[in-house]
ZABA-812593 format. One record per residue (C-alpha): residue number from 1; residue in one letter; x, y, z. Coordinates in steps of 0.25 Angstrom, whole numbers, m for minus. Example, Ala and Ser with C-alpha at 12.3 -4.5 7.8 and 13.67 -1.06 7.14 Angstrom:
% ZABA-812593
<site num="1" residu="A" x="49" y="m18" z="31"/>
<site num="2" residu="S" x="55" y="m4" z="29"/>
% end
This chain:
% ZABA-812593
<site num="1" residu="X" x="524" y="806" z="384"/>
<site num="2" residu="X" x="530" y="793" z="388"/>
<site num="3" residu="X" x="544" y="795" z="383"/>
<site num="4" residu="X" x="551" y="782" z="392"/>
<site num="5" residu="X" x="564" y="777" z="390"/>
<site num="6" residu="X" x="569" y="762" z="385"/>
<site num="7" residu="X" x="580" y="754" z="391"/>
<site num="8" residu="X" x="590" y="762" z="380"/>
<site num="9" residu="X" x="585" y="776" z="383"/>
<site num="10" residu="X" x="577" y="776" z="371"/>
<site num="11" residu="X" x="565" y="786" z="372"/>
<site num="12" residu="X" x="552" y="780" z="366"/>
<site num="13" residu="X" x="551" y="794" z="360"/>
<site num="14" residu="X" x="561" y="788" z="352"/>
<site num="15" residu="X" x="554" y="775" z="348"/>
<site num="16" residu="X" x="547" y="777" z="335"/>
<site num="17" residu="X" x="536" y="767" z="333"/>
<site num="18" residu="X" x="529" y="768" z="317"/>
<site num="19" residu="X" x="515" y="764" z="318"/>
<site num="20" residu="X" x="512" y="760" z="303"/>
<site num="21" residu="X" x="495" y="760" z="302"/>
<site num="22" residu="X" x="486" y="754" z="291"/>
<site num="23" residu="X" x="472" y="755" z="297"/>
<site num="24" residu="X" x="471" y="770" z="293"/>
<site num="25" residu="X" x="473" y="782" z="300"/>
<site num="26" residu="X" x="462" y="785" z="308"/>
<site num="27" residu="X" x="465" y="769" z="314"/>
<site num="28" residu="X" x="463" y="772" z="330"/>
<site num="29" residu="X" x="473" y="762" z="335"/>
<site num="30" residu="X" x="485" y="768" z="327"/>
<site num="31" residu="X" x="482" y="782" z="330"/>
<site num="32" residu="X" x="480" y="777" z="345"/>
<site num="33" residu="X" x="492" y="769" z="344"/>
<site num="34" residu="X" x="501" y="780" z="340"/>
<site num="35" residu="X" x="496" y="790" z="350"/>
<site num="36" residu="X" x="500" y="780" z="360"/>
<site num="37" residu="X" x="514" y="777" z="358"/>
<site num="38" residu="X" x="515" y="792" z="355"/>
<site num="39" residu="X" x="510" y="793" z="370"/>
<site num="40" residu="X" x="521" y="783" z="373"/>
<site num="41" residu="X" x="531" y="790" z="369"/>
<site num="42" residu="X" x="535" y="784" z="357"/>
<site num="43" residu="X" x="537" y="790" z="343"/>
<site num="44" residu="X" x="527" y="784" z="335"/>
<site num="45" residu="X" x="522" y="787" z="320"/>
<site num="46" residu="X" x="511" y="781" z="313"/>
<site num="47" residu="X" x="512" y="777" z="299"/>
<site num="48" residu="X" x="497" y="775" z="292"/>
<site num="49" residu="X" x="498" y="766" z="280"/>
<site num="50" residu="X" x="487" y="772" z="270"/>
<site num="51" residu="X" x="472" y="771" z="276"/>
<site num="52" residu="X" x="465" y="759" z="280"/>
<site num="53" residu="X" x="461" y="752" z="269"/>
<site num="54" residu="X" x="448" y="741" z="272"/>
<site num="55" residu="X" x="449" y="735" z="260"/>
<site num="56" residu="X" x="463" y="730" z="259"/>
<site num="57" residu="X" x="469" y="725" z="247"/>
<site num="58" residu="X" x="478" y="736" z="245"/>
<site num="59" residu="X" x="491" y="733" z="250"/>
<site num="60" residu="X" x="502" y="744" z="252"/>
<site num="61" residu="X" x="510" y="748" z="239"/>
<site num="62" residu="X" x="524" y="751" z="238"/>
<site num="63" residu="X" x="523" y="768" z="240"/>
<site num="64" residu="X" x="516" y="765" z="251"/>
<site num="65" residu="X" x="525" y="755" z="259"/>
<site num="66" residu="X" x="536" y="764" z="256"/>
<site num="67" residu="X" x="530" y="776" z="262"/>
<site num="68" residu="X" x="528" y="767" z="274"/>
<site num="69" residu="X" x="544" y="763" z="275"/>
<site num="70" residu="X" x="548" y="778" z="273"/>
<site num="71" residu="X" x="540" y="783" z="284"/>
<site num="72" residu="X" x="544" y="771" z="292"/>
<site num="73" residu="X" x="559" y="775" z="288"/>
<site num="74" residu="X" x="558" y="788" z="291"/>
<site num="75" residu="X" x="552" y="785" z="307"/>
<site num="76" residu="X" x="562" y="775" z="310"/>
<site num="77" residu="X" x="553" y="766" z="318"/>
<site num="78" residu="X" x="557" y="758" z="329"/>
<site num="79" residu="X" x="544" y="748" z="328"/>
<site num="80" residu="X" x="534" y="748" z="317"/>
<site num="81" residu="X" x="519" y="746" z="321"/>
<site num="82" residu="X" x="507" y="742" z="312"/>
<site num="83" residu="X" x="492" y="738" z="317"/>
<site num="84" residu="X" x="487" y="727" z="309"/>
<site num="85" residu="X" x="473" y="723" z="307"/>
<site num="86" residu="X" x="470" y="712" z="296"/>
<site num="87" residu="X" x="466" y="722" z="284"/>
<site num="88" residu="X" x="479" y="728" z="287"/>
<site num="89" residu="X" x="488" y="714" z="289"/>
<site num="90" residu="X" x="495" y="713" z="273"/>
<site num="91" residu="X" x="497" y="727" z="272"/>
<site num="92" residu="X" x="503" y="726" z="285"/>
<site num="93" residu="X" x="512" y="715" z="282"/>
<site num="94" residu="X" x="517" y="721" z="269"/>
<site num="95" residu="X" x="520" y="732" z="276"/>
<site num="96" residu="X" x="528" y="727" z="288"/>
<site num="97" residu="X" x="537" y="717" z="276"/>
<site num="98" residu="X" x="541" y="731" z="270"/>
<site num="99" residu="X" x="544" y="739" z="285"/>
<site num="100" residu="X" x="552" y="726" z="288"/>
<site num="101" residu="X" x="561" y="728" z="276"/>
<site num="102" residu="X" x="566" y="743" z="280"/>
<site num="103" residu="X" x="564" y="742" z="295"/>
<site num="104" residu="X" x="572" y="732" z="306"/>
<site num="105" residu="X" x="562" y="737" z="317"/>
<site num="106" residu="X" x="550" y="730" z="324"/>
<site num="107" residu="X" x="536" y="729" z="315"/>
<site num="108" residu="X" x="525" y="727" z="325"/>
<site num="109" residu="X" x="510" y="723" z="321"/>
<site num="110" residu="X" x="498" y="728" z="329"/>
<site num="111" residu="X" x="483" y="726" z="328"/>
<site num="112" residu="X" x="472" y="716" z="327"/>
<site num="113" residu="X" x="480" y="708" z="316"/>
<site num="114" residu="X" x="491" y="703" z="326"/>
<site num="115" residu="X" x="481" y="700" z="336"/>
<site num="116" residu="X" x="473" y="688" z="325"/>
<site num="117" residu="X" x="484" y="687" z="317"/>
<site num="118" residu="X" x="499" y="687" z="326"/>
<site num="119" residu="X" x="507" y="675" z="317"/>
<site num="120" residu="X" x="505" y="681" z="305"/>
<site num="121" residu="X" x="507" y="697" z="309"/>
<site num="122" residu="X" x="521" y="693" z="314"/>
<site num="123" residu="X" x="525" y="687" z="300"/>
<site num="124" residu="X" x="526" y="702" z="298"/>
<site num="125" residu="X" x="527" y="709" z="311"/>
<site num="126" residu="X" x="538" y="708" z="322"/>
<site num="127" residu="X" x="530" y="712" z="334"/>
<site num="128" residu="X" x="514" y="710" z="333"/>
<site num="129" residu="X" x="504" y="718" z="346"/>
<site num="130" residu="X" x="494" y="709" z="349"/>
<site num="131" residu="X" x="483" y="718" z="357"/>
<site num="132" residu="X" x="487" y="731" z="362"/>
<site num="133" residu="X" x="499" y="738" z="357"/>
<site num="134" residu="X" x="502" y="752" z="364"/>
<site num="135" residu="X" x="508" y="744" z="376"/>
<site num="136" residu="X" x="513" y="733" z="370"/>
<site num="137" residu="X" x="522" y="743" z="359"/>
<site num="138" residu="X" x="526" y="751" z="370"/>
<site num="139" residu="X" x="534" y="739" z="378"/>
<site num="140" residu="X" x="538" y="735" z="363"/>
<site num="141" residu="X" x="546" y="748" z="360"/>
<site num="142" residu="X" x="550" y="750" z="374"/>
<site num="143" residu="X" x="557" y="737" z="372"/>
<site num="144" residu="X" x="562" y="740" z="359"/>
<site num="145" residu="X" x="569" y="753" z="364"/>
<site num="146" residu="X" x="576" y="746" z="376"/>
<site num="147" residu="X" x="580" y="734" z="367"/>
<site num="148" residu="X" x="572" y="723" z="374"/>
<site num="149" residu="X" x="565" y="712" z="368"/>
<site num="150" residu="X" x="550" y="714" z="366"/>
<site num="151" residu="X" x="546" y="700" z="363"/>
<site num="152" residu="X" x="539" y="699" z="376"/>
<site num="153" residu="X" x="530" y="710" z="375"/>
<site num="154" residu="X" x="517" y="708" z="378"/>
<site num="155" residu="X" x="505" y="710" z="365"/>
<site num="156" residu="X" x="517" y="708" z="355"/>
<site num="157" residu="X" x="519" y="695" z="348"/>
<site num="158" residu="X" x="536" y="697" z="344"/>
<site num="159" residu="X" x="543" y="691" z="331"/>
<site num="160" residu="X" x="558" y="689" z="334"/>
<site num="161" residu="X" x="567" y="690" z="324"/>
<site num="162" residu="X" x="567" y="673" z="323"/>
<site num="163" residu="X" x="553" y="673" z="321"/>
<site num="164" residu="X" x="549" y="668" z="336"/>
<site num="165" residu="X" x="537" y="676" z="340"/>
<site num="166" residu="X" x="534" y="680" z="354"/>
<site num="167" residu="X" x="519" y="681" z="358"/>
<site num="168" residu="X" x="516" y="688" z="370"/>
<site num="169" residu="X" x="504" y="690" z="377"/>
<site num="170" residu="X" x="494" y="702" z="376"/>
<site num="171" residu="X" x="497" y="713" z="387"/>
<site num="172" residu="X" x="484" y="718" z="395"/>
<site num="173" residu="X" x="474" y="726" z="387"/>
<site num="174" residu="X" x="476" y="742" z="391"/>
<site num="175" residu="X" x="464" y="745" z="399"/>
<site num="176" residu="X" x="463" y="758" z="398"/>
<site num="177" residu="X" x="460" y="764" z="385"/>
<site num="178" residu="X" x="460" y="777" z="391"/>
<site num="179" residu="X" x="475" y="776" z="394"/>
<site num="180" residu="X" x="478" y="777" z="379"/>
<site num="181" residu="X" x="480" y="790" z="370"/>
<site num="182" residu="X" x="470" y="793" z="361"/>
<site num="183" residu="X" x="473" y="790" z="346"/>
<site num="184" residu="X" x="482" y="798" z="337"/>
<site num="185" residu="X" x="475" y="803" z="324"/>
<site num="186" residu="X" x="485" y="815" z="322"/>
<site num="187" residu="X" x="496" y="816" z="311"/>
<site num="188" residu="X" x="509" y="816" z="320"/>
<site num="189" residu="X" x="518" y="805" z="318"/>
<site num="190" residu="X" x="508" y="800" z="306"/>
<site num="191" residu="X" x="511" y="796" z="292"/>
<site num="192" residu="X" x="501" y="792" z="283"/>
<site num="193" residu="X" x="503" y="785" z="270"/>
<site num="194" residu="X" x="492" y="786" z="260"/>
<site num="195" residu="X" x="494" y="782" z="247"/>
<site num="196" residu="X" x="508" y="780" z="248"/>
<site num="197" residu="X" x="510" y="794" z="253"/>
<site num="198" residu="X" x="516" y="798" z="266"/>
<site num="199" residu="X" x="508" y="810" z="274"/>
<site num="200" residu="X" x="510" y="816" z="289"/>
<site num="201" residu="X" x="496" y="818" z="288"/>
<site num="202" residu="X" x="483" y="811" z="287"/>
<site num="203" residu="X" x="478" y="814" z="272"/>
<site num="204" residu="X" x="464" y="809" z="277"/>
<site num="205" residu="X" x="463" y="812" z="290"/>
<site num="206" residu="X" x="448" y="809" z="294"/>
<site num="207" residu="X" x="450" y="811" z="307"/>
<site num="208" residu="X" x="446" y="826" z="305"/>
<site num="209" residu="X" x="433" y="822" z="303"/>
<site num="210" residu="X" x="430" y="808" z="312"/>
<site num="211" residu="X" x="438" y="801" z="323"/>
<site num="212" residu="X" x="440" y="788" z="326"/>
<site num="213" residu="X" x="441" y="782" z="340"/>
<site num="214" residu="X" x="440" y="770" z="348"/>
<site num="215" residu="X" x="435" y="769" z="364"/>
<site num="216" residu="X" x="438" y="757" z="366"/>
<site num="217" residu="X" x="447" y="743" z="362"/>
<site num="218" residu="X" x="440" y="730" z="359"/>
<site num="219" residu="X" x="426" y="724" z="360"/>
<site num="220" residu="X" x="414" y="719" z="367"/>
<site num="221" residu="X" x="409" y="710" z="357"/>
<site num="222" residu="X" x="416" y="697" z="353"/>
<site num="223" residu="X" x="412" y="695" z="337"/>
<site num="224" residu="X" x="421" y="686" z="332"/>
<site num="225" residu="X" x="423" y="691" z="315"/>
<site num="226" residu="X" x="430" y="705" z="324"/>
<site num="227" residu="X" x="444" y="704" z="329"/>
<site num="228" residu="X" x="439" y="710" z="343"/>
<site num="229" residu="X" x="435" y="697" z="346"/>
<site num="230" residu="X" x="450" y="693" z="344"/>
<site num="231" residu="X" x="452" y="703" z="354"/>
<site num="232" residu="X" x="443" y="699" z="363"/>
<site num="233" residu="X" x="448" y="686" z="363"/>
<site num="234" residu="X" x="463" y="688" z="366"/>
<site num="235" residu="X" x="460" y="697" z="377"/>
<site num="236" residu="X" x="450" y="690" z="383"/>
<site num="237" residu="X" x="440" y="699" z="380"/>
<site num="238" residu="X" x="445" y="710" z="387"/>
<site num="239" residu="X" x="450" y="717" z="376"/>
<site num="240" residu="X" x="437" y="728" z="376"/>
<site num="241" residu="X" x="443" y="742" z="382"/>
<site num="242" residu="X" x="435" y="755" z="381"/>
<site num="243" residu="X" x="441" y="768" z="383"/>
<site num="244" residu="X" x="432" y="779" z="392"/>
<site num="245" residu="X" x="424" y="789" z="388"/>
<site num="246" residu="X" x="431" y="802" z="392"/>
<site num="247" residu="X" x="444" y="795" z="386"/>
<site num="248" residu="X" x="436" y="794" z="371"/>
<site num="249" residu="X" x="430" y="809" z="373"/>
<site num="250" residu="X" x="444" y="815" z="376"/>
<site num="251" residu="X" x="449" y="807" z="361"/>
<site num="252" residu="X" x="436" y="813" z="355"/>
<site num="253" residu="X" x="437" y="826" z="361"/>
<site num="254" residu="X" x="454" y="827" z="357"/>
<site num="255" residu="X" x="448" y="822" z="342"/>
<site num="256" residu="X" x="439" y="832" z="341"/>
<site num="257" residu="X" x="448" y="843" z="346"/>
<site num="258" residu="X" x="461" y="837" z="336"/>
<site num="259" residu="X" x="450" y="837" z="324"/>
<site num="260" residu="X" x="439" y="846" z="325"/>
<site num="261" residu="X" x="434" y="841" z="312"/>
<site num="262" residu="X" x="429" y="827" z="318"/>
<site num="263" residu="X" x="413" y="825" z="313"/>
<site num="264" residu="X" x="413" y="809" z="317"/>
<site num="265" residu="X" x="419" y="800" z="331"/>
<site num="266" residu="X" x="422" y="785" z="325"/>
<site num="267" residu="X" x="421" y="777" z="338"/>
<site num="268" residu="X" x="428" y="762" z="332"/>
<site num="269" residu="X" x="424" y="753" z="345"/>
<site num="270" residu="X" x="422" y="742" z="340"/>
<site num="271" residu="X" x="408" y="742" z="349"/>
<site num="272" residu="X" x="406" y="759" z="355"/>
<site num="273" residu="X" x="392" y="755" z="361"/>
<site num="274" residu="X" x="398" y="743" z="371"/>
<site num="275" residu="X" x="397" y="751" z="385"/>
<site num="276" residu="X" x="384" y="758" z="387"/>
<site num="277" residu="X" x="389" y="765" z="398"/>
<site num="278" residu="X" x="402" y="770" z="390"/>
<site num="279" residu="X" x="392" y="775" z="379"/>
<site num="280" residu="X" x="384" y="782" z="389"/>
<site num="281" residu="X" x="397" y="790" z="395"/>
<site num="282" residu="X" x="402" y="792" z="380"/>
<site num="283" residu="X" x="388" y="798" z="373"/>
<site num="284" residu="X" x="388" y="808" z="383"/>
<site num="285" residu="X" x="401" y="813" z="381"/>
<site num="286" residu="X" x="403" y="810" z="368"/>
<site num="287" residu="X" x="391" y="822" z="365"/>
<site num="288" residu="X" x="396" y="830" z="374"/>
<site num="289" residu="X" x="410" y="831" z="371"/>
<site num="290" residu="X" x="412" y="828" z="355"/>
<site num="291" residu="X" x="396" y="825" z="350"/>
<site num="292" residu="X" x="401" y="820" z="337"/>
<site num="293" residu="X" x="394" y="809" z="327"/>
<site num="294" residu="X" x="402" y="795" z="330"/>
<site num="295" residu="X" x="402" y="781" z="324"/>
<site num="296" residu="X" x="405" y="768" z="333"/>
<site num="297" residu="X" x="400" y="754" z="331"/>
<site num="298" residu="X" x="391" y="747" z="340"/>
<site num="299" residu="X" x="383" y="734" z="345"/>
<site num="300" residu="X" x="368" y="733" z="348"/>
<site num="301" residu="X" x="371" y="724" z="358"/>
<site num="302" residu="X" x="379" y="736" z="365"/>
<site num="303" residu="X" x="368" y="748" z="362"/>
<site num="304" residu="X" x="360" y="751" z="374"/>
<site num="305" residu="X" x="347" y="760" z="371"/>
% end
């Protein structure tokens, strides 16, 4: 564990960063985020914020925002992270208005939202990410710890406290996939809030009996009614990245061994069949090391016989 030192001495072990999540428990990119800080070296917790709700039009009620400000009272946190996707935004935004009354620390918005939407994510936020976080949040609370100014950070669009907002560019894309942990689905560090009650442990923990996973980050296909397109277009089409396949059959093979009760592999690519040479390499080790019914999505322009 990376446990390096700020300007102050401060240990990042003592940095505590709260990941507050409304895209449900078993979201890939908060139990990946959360095992990569944690790699880091910082002290991070996840809050979820009840279970992802497709329909919307439910916004949180009193007893629930209270169980998020005492968990939130109890950690102490030095920066407050939400992901935000556009079903999420409202419910987002209520909430960050109630953590701004008890808390004098950073509120910072990740995901797609700040990406389509940056002016009007940071009527609410003080720090938006705008394309890859781990990199960018570790320079953040490195410069938080040694008392520098962060407004120049690379993938962080900045709200002073005059209102003046500093938009900087987007850092290079991370390469290699491979170089990340694989996502963390346990209970350490996690609370849950469902139906206004706080648990330490998932009370519907699916993942006992299907795992969700992801091989790679973007898409080959440019349809403009998806926000991959928006993707596409900022990072000039560069943004498609696909992990190998001894690096997904180790994640499987760790899942499998954490939760011997899986039946079902969820594979969320956006498109799985897009490398005919990948898929070739994967169906083989795929039978052979975990041979378990999967689900992933595909494109018949991509399917080879």
């Amino acid at each position: 564990m990376n446990k390096i030192k700020g300007e102050l001495g401060i240990k990042r072990e003592n940095f505590t960063i709260a990941l507050v999540h409304l895209n449900g428990t078993l979201n890939m990119t908060s139990a990946g985020m959360h095992a990569f800080l944690e790699k880091q070296g910082f002290r991070v917790y996840s809050i979820f914020f009840r279970e992802l709700n497709f329909l919307g039009g439910n916004p949180p009620k009193p007893h629930e925002i209270e169980a998020l400000i005492k968990i939130l009272k109890d950690l102490n946190p030095d920066v407050i992270g939400m992901s935000v996707q556009s079903m999420s935004f409202w419910d987002c935004a209520d909430l960050t208005k109630e953590i701004k009354k008890n808390f004098r620390v950073p509120v910072i918005w990740g995901g797609i939202q700040p990406i389509i939407d940056p002016i009007r994510c940071l009527k609410y936020a003080d720090i938006i990410i705008r394309g890859e976080a781990e990199e960018s949040l570790i320079e953040l609370a490195e410069r938080i710890i040694s008392k520098r100014s962060y407004n120049s950070v690379k993938n962080l669009w900045v709200k002073d406290k005059n209102g003046k907002i500093f938009k900087n560019d987007y850092r290079p894309l991370i390469q290699n996939l491979d170089s990340l942990p694989f996502p963390d689905y346990s209970d350490k560090n996690k609370f849950y809030i469902i139906n206004g009650i706080i648990h330490k442990n998932n009370p519907i923990p699916h993942y006992k009996y299907g795992y969700n996973i992801t091989t790679s980050r973007g898409c080959p296909m440019r349809c403009t009614f998806c926000f991959e397109h928006v993707l596409n277009r900022e990072f000039n089409f560069k943004f498609l990245r696909r992990r190998s396949v001894n690096n997904v059959i180790e994640e499987l093979k760790l899942a499998l061994k954490l939760y011997p009760k899986i039946e079902k592999i969820n594979f969320w690519d956006n498109i799985f069949t897009m490398d005919s040479d990948w898929i070739e390499d994967f169906s083989i080790k795929y039978k052979r090391h975990i041979d378990k019914p999967f689900f992933c999505f595909g494109h018949a322009s991509l399917i080879k016989n």
